[in-house]
N, C-alpha and C positions, 0 to 999 in steps of 0.2 A: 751343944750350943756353939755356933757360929763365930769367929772371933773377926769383925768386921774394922778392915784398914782404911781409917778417917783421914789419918795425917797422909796420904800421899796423892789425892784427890786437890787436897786442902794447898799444900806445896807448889802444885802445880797453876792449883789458879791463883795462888798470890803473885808468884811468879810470873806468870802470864799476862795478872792485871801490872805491877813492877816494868816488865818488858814492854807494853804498850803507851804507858805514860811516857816511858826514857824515850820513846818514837817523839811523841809529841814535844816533848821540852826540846830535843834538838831541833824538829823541824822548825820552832818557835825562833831558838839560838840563831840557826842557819840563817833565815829571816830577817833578821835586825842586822846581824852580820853583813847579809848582800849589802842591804837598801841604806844602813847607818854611814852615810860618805863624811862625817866628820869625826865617827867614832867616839860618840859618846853616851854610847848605851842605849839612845833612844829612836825615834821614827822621828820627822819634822814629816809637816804638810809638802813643803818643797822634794825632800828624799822620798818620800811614796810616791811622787808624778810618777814611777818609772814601773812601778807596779799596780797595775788600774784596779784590781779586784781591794788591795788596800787603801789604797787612793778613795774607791766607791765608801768604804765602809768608815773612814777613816773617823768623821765625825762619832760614831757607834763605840768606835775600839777607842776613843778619846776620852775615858770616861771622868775623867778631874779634869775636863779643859781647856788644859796646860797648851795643845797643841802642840803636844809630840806623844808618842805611843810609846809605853814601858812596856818590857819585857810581862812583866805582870798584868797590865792591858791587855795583852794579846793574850794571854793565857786564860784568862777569865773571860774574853769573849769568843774564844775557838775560829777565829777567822782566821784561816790561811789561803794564799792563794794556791788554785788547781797546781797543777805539773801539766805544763803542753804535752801531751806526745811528740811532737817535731822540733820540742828545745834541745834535745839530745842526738839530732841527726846531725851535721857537719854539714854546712851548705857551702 
């Protein structure tokens, strides 16, 4: 009989699901980071003008009204905006 190795399959996709997520919570982080110009954890409708793709959505990621976007907002609705290709050129 065969002695079949569960736990290193098992490791690897926890792992990999764990690695995936920490992607998305920074790029979330990063986010509020850029656009929060008063530094107070949140999005205002005025601080997203600078970002159109949250700007567009802004009412959708608003989901308690408040009009401004938490960190927890954005996570529950998975909007983030693209990556230009050409924002990382030097003009």
């Amino acid at each position: 009989m065969k002695k079949v190795n569960y736990i290193t399959p098992f490791v690897f996709v926890v792992a990999s699901v764990q690695f995936f997520m920490s992607i998305s919570v920074r790029a979330e982080v990063e986010l509020i980071e850029q656009l929060d110009l008063d530094k107070d954890g949140q999005i205002t409708i005025k601080e997203a003008v600078s970002n159109p793709a949250i700007l567009a959505a802004f009412g959708k990621i608003d989901t308690d009204g408040n009009g401004k976007i938490s960190s927890i907002e954005l996570k529950e609705t998975k909007v983030l905006p693209k990556k230009d290709k050409d924002s990382s050129k030097p003009r």
